[in-house]
C-alpha positions as CSV (number, residue, x, y, z in Angstrom):
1,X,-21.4,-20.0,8.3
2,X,-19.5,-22.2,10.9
3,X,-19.0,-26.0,10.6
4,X,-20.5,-28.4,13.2
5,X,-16.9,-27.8,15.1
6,X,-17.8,-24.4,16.5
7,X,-14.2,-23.9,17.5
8,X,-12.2,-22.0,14.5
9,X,-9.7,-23.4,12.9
10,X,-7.3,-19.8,13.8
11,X,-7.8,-16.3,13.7
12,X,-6.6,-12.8,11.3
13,X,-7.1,-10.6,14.1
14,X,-10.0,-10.6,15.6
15,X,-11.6,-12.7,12.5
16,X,-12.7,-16.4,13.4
17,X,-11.8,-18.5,10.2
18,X,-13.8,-21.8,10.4
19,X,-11.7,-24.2,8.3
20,X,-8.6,-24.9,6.5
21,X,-9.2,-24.3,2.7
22,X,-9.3,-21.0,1.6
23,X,-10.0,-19.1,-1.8
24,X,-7.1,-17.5,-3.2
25,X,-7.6,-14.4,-4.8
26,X,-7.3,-15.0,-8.4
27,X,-7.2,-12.2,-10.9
28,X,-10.3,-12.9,-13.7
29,X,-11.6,-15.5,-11.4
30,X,-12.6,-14.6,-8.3
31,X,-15.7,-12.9,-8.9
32,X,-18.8,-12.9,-6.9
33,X,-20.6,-16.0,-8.2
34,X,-17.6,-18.3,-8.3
35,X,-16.6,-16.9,-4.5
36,X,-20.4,-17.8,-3.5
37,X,-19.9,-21.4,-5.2
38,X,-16.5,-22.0,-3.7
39,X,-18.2,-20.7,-0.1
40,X,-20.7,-22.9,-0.5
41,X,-18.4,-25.6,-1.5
42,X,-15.8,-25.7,1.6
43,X,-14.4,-22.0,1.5
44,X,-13.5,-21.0,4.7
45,X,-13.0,-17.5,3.3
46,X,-13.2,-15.8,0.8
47,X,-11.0,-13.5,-1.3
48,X,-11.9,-10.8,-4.0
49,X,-9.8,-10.2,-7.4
50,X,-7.2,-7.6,-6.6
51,X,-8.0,-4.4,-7.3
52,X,-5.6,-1.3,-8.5
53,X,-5.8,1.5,-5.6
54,X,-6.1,4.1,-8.6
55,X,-8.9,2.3,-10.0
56,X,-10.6,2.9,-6.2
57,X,-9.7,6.5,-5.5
58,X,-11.0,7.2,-9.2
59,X,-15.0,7.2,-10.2
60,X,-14.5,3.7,-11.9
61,X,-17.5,1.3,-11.5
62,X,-15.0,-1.5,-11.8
63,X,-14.1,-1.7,-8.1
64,X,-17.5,-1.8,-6.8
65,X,-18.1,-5.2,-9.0
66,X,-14.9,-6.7,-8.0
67,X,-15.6,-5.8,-4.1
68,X,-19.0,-6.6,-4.3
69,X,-19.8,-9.4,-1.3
70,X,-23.3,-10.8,0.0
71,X,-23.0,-11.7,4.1
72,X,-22.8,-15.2,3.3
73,X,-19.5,-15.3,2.1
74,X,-18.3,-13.9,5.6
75,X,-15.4,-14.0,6.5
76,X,-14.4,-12.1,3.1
77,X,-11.4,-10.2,2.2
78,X,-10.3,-7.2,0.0
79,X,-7.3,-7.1,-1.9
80,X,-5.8,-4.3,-3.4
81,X,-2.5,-3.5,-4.8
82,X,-0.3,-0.3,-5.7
83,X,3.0,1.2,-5.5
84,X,2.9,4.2,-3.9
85,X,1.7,3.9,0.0
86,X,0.0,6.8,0.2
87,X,-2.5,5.8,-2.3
88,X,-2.5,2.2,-0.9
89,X,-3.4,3.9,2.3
90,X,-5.9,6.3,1.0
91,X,-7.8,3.4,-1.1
92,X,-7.2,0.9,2.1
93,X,-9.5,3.6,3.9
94,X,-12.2,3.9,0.8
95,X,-12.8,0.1,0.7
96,X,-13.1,0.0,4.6
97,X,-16.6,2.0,4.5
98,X,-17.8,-1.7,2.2
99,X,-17.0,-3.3,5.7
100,X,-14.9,-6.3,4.7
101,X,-13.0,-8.2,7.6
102,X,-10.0,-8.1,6.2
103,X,-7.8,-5.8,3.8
104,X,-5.1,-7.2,2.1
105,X,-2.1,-5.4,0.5
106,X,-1.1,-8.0,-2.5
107,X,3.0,-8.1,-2.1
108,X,3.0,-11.4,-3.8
109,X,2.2,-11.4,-7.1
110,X,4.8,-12.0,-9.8
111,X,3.1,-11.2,-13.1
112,X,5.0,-8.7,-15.4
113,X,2.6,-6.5,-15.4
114,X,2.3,-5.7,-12.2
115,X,5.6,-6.4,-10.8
116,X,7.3,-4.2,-13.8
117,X,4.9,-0.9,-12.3
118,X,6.8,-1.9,-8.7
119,X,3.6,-3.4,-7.6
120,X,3.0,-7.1,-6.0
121,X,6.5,-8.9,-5.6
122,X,8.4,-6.2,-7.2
123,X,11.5,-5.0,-5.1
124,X,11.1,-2.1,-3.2
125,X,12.3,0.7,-5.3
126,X,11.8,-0.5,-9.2
């Protein structure tokens, strides 16, 4: 839902993003209900948990209630993460049939546990 301002505050592609604070995806946080409260608190977009690209090319419930978005939350983005691009790919093109407006490949994150599987900020290679 745009602000009174009708002009956006910038654009991720084609994607009008009306304001300045956004919800970082948060791994165990950012859930449906607390991404509905934080868009109806400010968000100017919101972000799902990450989600592992097996756990989306396999017949796991699990990504469908991580990736699970009403229209209100719009604009809202996926996040997935793995470390073999061909699977990120395949899963990137799963999750695009939910119709988010973004897809985001987490290259960021620095926990162990996903960094150690050469995942998120892990260099290229490990």
């Amino acid at each position: 839902m745009p602000p009174s301002n009708p002009s956006p505050a910038f654009f991720i592609r084609d994607v009008p993003v009306y304001g300045d604070a956004i919800l970082a995806p948060m791994d165990g946080y950012s859930d449906w209900p607390f991404r509905s409260s934080c868009r109806e608190l400010g968000s100017a977009m919101s972000y799902t948990e990450f989600v592992k690209v097996e756990k989306i090319l396999s017949r796991s419930k699990e990504p469908g209630k991580r990736l699970f978005f009403k229209e209100a939350e719009r604009p809202v983005t996926f996040q997935i993460y793995g470390d073999d691009p061909a699977s990120i790919l395949k899963a990137a093109l799963k999750v695009q049939e939910l119709n988010p407006d973004v897809i985001d490949i987490n290259m960021g994150c620095p926990a162990k546990s996903i960094a150690d599987r050469g995942a998120g900020s892990a260099p290229s290679g490990c």
